[in-house]
N, C-alpha and C positions, 0 to 999 in steps of 0.2 A: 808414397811420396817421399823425395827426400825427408832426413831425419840429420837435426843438429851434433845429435849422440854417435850420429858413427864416423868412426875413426878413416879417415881416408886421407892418402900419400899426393903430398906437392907432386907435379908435373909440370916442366917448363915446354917452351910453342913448340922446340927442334923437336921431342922427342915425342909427343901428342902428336906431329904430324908423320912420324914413324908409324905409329900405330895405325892411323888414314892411309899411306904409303899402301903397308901389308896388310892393308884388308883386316887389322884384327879390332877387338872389341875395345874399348878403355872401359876400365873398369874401377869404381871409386878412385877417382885422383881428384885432386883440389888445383882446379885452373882457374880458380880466381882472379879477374882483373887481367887475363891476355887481351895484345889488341890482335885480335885474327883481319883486321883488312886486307879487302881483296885476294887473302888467302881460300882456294880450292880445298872443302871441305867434303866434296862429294861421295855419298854413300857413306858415311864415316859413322862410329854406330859407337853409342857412350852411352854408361850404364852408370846411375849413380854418383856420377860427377859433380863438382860444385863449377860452377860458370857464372857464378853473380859478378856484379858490371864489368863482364867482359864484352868486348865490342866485335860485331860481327858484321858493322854494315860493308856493304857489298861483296859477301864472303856468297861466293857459289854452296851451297846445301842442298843441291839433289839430292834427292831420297834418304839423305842421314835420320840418323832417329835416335831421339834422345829419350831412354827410359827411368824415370824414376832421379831424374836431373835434378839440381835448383838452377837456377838462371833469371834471378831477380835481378830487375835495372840492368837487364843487359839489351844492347842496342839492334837490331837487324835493320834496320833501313837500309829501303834499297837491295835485300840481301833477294837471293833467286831460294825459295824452300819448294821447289816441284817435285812435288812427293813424298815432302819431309814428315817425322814423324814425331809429338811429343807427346809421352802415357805418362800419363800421373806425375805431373814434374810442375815444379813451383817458378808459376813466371809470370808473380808479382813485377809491376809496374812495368814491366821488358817491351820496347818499342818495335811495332813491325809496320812505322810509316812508309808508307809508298813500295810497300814489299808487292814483289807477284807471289801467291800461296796458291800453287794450282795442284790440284789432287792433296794438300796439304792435311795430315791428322791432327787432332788435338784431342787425347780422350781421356776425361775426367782432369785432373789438375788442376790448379792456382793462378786466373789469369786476374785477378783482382786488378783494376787500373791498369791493363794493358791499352797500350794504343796502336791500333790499326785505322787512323788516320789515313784517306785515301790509300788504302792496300787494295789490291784486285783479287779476289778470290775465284777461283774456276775449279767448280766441285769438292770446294771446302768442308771438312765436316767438323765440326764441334758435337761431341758426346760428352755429357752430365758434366760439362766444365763449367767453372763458376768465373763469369764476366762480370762480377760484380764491376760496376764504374767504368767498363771497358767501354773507350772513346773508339766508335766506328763509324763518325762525321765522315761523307763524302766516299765510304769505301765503296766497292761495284760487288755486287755479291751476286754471285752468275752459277746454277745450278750447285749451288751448296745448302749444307745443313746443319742446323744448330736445333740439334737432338736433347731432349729435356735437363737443357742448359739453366743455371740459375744467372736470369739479365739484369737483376737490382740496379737501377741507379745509370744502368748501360746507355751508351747514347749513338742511335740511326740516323741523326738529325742529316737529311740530304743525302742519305745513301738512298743508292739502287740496287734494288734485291730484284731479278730475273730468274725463274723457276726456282724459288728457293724454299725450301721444307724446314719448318719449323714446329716440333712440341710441344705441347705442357709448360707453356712460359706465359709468365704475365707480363705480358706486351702494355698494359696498365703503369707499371713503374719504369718503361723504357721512353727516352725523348724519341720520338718519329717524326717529328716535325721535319715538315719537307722533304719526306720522304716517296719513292717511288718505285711503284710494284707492278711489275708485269708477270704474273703464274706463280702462284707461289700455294702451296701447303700448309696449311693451321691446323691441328688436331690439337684441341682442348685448350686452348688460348685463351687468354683473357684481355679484352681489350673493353671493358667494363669502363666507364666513366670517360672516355678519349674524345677528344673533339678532332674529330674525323671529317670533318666537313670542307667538300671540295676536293678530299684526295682521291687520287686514284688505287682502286682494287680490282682491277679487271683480270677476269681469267684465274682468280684465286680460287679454294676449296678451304672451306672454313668447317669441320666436324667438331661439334658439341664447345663449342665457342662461346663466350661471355661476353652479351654488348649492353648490357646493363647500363643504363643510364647516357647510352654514348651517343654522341653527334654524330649522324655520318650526311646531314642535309648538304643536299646539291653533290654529293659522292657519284664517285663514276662507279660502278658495277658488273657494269655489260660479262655475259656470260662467265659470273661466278656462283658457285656454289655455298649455300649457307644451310645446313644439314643438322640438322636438331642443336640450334642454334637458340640460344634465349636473347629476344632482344628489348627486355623489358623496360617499360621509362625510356628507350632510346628515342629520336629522330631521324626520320629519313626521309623528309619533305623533300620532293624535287628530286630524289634521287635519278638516276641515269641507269637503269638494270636491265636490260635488254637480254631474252634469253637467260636471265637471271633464276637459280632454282632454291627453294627454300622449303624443301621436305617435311617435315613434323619440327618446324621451327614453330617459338612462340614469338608473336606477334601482334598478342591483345593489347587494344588502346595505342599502338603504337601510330604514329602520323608519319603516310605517307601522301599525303595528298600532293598533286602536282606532277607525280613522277610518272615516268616512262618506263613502264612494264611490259611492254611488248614481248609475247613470247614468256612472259615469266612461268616459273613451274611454283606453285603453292601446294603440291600434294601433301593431303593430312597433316597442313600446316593451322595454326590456330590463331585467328584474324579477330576474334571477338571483341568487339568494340573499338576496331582500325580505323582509322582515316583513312580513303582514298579516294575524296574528292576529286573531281578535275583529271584525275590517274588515266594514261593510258592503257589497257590492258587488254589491248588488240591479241588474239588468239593464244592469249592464257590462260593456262590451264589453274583451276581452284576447283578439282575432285578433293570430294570428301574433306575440303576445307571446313572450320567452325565459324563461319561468317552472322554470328550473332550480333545482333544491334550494330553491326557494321556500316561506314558512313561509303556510300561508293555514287553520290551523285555527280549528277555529268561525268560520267566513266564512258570510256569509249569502252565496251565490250561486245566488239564485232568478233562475229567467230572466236567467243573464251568460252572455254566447256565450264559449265559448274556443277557438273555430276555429283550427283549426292551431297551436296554440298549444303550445308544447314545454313539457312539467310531467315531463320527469324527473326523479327524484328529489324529486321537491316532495311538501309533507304536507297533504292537502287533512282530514285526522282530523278526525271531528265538522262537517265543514260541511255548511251544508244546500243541498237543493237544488232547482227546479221546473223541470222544463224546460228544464232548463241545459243548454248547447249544448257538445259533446266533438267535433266535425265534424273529423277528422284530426288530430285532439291526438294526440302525443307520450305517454303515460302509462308507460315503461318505469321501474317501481322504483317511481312515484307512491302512497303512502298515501293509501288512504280508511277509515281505521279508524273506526266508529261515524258515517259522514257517511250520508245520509240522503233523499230524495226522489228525484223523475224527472230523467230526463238523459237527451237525445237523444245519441245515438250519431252515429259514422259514415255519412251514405251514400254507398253506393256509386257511385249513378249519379253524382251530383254530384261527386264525389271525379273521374272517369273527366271530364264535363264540365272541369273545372277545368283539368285537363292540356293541353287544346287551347284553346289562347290567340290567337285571329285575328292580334295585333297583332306575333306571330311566324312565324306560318303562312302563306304568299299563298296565295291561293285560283286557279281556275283561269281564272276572269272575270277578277280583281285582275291576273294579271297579260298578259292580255289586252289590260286597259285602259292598263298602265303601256308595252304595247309601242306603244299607238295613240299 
């Protein structure tokens, strides 16, 4: 990143736009305080330069790329950056209200208190750049990415994020309020204590995520992924998770009663002592779920498989059922007081299948061939 210590030469706007002209680099000059308006900046390519409160709103910045810049409190509003580029450059408190940032970089550097107030990004990317405070009220965030960015203090309040990929950020210390997500990416996120309640998450992929404590009651869901996900202390009464999948999440004691799980996927997920009263869970699947002392009265579980699935102690009372799959369930102590319909049982042959697993067994050929 820029450095205070190094010695770099004034340049005034005629002869800085010389350099843009001929295509060539600027290289350490001190353009401090130019107003570039409505000045054509395109492809222009600046190495090292100081550009603090210089003003750049509605300056054209196709593809230009700024390496190792400062450019604190300097203005872009309004400015066009498609394509634009900034590596490791300080740009402290620097305005990109109502900018369009399409294909736009930003990798690693100083965005402390930046503001991107209603800007529209299209395939943005943010790498290890620090947003500390950075205000992104109202902005549209549309197939971009903010790559394990530090977001302290950052604020989403009312933005729209549309297929957006996000890392290893603690979503915990960011305002989301009123925020809205249509596909989006979370690997290793933290959104631990949030009151999440009523928002929408549909279509998202949440891998090894923190919902610790979080509200997400009456949340929309429908076909997102929640992948060894801890959601301990949380709530999610009422939720909305249709086609919803939650692989080897934790889950224990968690309350979901009420909700619409149709289609949900619980594989080798861990439910032990859940709430899911009154819960739809029409042709959902809980193989090899831990459904210990789990609450699932009046559950509609018409056609949900629960293969292998350990329900000891759990109170299935009054729930209904069609065809509901028990294939090596656990049921030792399990209540079914007043519960109701068909339910395929154990079989046997398959049960005896399942025990010989090729991928531990060599066979007589297999190892014939591993001696060849």
């Amino acid at each position: 990143m820029f450095e205070e210590t190094e010695l770099i030469t004034p340049i005034g706007l005629d002869d800085l736009l010389d350099y843009v002209v001929h295509e060539q680099p600027l290289l350490m000059r001190d353009g401090r305080q130019i107003d570039f308006g409505g000045i054509a900046l395109m492809d222009g390519k600046f190495i090292q330069c100081d550009f603090t409160d210089c003003n750049f709103e509605g300056v054209d910045l196709s593809r230009a790329s700024f390496i190792k810049c400062r450019l604190d409190r300097a203005i872009f509003t309004d400015a066009k950056l498609t394509g634009a580029s900034f590596l490791d450059c300080s740009l402290i408190a620097v305005e990109f209200c109502d900018c369009e940032l399409s294909e736009t970089q930003f990798l690693t550097g100083n965005l402390r208190s930046a503001g991107f107030e209603r800007a529209s990004f299209d395939r943005a990317i943010f790498v290890k750049a620090g947003l500390h405070l950075g205000n992104f009220k109202e902005a549209a965030l549309d197939r971009s990415c903010l790559l394990d960015c530090e977001l302290d203090g950052m604020s989403l309040a009312g933005a729209a994020l549309t297929t957006i990929t996000v890392t290893k950020a603690a979503l915990n210390r960011v305002d989301i309020s009123g925020i809205a997500i249509d596909t989006g990416l979370f690997a290793e996120a933290d959104l631990s204590g949030l009151d999440l309640s009523g928002q929408s998450w549909q279509r998202c992929t949440f891998h090894q995520a923190r919902f610790v404590g979080t509200n997400m009651a009456g949340a929309q869901l429908e076909n997102s992924v929640f992948s060894e996900c801890d959601f301990a202390g949380a709530s999610l009464a009422g939720v909305k998770a249709k086609v919803a999948v939650f692989p080897k999440s934790r889950l224990d004691g968690v309350d979901l009663s009420g909700s619409d799980l149709t289609m949900a996927n619980f594989a080798e997920a861990s439910l032990s002592g859940a709430i899911l009263d009154g819960s739809r869970l029409f042709a959902a699947y809980l193989g090899e779920t831990d459904c210990r002392a789990a609450r699932l009265e009046k559950c509609d579980l018409r056609q949900a498989d629960l293969s292998h699935a350990d329900l000891t102690g759990a109170n299935l009372s009054a729930a209904t059922f069609a065809h509901t799959k028990f294939h090596g369930a656990r049921t030792e102590g399990t209540l079914f007081l007043g519960a109701g319909g068909s339910t395929i049982g154990t079989d046997q042959d398959r049960m005896i299948a399942e025990v010989y697993k090729p991928h531990r067994v060599a066979l007589g050929d297999e190892l014939n061939q591993g001696e060849g």
